[in-house]
C-alpha positions as CSV (number, residue, x, y, z in Angstrom):
1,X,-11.3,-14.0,-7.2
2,X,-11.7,-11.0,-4.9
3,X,-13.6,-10.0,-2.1
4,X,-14.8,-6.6,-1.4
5,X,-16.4,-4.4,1.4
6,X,-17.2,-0.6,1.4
7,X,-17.7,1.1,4.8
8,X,-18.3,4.5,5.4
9,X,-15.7,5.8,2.6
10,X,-13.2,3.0,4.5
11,X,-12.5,0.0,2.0
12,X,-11.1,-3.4,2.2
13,X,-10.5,-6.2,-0.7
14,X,-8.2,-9.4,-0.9
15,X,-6.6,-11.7,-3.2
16,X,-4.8,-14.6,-3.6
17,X,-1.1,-14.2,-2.4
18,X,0.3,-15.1,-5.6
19,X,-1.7,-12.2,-7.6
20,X,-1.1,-10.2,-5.2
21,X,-0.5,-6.6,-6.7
22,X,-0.3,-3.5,-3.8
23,X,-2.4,-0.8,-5.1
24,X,-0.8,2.5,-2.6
25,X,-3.4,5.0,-0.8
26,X,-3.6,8.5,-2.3
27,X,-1.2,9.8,0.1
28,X,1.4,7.9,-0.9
29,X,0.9,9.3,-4.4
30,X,4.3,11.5,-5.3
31,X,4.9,11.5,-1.7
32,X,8.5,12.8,-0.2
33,X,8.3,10.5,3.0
34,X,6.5,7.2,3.5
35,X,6.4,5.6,6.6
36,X,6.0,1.5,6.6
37,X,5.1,-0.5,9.4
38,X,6.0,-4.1,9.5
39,X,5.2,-6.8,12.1
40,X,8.5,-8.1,12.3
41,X,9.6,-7.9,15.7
42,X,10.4,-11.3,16.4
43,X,13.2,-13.6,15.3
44,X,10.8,-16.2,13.6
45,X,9.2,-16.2,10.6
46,X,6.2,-16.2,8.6
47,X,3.4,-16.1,10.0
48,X,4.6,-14.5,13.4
49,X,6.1,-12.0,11.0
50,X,5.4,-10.7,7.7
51,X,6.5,-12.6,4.6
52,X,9.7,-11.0,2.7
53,X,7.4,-11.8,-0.2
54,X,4.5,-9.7,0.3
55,X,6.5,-6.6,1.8
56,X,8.7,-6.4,-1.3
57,X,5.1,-6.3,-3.5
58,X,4.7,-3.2,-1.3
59,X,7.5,-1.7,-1.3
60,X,7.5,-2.2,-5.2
61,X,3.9,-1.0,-5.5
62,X,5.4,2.1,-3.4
63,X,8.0,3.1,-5.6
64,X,6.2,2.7,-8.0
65,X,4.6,5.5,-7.5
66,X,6.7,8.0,-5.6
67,X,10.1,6.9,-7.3
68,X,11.7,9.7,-5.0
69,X,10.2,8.9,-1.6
70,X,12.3,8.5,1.0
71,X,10.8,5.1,2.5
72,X,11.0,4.5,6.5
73,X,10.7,0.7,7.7
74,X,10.1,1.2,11.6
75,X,9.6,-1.3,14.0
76,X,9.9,-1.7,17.7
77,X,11.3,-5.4,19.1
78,X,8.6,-7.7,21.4
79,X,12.2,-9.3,21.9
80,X,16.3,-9.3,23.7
81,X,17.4,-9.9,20.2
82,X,18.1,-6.7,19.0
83,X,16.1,-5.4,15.7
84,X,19.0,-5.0,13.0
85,X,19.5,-8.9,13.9
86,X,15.8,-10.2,13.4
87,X,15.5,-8.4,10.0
88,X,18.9,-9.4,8.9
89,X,17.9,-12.7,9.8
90,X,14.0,-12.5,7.8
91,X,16.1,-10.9,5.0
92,X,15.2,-7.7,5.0
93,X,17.5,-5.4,3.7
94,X,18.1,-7.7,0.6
95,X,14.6,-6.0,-0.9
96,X,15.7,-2.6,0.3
97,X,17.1,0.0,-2.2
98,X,19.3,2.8,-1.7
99,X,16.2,5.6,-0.5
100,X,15.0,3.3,1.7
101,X,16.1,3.3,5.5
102,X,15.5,1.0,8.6
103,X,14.6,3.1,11.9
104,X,13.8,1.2,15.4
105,X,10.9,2.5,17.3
106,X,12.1,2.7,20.6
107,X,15.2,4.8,19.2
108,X,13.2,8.0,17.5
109,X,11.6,10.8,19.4
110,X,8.2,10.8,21.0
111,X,5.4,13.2,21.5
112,X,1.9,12.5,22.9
113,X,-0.8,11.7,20.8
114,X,-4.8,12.4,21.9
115,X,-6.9,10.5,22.2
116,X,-9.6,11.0,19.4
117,X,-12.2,8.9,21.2
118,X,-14.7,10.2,23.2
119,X,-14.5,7.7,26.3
120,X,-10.7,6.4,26.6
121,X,-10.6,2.9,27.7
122,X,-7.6,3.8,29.8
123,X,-5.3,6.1,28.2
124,X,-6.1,9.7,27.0
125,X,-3.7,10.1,25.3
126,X,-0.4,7.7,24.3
127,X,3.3,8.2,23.8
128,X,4.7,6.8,20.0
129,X,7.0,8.4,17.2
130,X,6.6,11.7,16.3
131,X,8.1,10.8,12.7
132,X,4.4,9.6,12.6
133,X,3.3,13.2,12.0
134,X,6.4,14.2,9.9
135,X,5.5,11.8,6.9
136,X,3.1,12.0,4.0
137,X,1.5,8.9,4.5
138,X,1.4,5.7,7.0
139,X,1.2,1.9,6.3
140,X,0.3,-0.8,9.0
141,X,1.6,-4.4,7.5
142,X,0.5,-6.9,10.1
143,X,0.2,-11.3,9.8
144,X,-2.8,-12.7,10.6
145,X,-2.7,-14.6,14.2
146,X,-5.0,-15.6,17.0
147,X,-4.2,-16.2,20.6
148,X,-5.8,-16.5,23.7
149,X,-5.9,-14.3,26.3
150,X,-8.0,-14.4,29.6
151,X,-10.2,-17.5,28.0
152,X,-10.8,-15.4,24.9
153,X,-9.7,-15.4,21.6
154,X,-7.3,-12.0,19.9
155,X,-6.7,-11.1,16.7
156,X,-3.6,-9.5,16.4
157,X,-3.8,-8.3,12.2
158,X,-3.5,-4.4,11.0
159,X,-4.0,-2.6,14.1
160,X,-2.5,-4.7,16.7
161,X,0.5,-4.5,14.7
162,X,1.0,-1.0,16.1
163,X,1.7,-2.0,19.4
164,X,5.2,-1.7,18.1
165,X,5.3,2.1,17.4
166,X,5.0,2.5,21.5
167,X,8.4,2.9,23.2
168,X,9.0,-0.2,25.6
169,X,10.6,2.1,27.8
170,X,7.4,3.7,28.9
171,X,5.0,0.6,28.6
172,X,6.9,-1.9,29.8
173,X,5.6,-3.7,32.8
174,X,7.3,-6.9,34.5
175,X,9.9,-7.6,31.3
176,X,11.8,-4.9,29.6
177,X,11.3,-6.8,26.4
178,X,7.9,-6.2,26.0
179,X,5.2,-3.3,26.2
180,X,2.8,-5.1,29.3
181,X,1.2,-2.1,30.4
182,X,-0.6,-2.0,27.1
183,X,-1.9,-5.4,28.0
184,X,-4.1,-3.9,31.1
185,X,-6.9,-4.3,31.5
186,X,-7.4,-5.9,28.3
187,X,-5.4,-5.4,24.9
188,X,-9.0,-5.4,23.1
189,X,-10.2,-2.7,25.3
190,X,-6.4,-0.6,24.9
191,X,-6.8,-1.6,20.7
192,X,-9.6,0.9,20.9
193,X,-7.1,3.3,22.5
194,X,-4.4,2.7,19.6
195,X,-7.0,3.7,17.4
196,X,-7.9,6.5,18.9
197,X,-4.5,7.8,19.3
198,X,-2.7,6.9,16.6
199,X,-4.6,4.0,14.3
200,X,-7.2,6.8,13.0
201,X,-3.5,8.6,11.1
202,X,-2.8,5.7,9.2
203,X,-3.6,5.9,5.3
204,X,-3.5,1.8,4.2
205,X,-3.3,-1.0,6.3
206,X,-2.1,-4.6,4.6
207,X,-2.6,-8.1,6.6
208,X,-0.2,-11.1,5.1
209,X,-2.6,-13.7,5.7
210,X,-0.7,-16.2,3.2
211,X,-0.1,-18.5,6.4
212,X,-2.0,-17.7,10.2
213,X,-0.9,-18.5,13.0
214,X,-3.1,-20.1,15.6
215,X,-2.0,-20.2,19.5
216,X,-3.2,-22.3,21.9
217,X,-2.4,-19.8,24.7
218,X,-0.9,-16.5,24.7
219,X,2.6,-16.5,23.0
220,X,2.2,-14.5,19.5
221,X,5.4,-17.0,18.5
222,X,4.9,-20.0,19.4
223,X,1.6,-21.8,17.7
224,X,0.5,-23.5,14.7
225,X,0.9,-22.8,10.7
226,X,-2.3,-23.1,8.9
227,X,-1.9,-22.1,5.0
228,X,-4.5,-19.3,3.8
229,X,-3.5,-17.9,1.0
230,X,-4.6,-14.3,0.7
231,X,-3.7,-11.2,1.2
232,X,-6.2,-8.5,2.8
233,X,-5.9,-4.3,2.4
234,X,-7.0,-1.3,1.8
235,X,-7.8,2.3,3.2
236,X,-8.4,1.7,7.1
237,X,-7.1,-1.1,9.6
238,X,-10.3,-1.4,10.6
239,X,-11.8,-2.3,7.7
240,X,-8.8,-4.0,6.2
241,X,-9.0,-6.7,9.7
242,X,-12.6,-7.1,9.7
243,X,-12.7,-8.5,6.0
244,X,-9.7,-10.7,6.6
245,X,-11.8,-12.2,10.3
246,X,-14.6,-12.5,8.7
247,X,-13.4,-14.3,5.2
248,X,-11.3,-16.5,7.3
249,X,-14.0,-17.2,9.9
250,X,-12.7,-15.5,12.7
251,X,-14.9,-13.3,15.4
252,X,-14.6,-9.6,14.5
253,X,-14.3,-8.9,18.9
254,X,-12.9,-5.4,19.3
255,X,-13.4,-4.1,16.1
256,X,-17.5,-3.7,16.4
257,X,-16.6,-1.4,19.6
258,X,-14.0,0.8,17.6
259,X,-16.7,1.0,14.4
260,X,-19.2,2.3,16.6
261,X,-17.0,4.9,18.1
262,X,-17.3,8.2,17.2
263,X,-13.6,8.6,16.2
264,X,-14.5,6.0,13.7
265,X,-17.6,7.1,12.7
266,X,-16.3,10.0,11.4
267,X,-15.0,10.8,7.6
């Protein structure tokens, strides 16, 4: 069984994990350089971080199809243990082949990215990799996990996920380890920044819902395992996130205010 939804030229559908079959984006069509990235910064496992299982459907579907492509798997750490350790330890580079390459976010260049909305919640424009503009196409793989912040439930899926493209070094706050600044004044009000700045590049968006996670506070790793069983994606984060909240009964929160932003709006 599959589920589908059609928005505005953006698409989203989902099947079970275990038929699970990654159908790429255009862009990444005969592509020379493919840029993928996973949630996986933190040392724990599915579903705080993406299945080995679902990325290597992926990355298969990937090569697939652009047997040349250089492949890029960045990430940027939410942790002191350094990123060549957590993926050695989720088994990464066992499903990685010889044209594929590892790159840590805080470690590549950065340029400023504009904001493409028309009222900035509070950044106009935001710092992240400029290999982001050097590639032929971009993929967001998120998990699916709620937590609670300020009495209110957050949906971290597709687009949150790209909080790890932004270099701690400049969004740090109180801990070096993390990016806090992009937690003020609300990470649902600066999830409509991401978008603007850098969300609105990416070409396919995948959310490894086989397990969620459920918090009952605010730590993105430390929470409950409920089993799911699908797999959501397709064309746009947006999209791709609101068919996974709403299939799994979640509110859609910060996504209604990006969709009817004119950045989104827009082909």
């Amino acid at each position: 069984m599959q589920g589908h939804i059609v928005m505005k030229q953006r698409s989203a559908t989902f099947s079970p994990t275990q038929d699970f079959i990654y159908n790429p984006p255009a862009a990444a069509h005969g592509a020379k350089r493919i840029l993928v990235k996973p949630n996986l910064g933190y040392p724990v496992g599915p579903p705080v971080t993406v299945s080995m299982g679902v990325l290597q459907q992926i990355l298969v579907g990937l090569r697939s199809i652009a047997p040349q492509a250089e492949i890029l798997i960045v990430e940027g750490v939410c942790s002191p243990v350094s990123l060549n350790e957590i993926v050695g330890k989720h088994g990464l580079y066992k499903i990685l082949d010889s044209n594929m390459q590892l790159l840590d976010a805080d470690e590549l260049d950065c340029i400023e990215y504009e904001n493409k909305h028309h009222s900035p919640v509070r950044f106009k424009s935001m710092w992240a990799p400029k290999l982001l503009t050097e590639v032929d196409c971009r993929i967001t793989v998120g998990t699916f996990k709620r937590t609670i912040l300020k009495d209110e439930p957050l949906i971290s899926a597709s687009l949150k996920n790209l909080y790890g493209l932004f270099p701690r070094a400049k969004y740090k706050a109180r801990s070096a380890n993390s990016r806090g600044q992009l937690h003020r004044p609300s990470v649902p009000g600066i999830l409509q920044d991401v978008y603007g700045c850098i969300g609105h590049l990416f070409d396919s968006a995948i959310v490894d819902a086989d397990l969620r996670f459920v918090s009952k506070d605010w730590k993105p790793d430390r929470g409950d395992v409920i089993a799911c069983g699908k797999v959501f994606w397709g064309n746009c984060p947006i999209a791709v996130d609101r068919l996974a909240c709403e299939t799994i009964g979640e509110g859609i929160g910060y996504l209604g205010a990006i969709e009817a932003s004119e950045i989104y709006r827009t082909p």
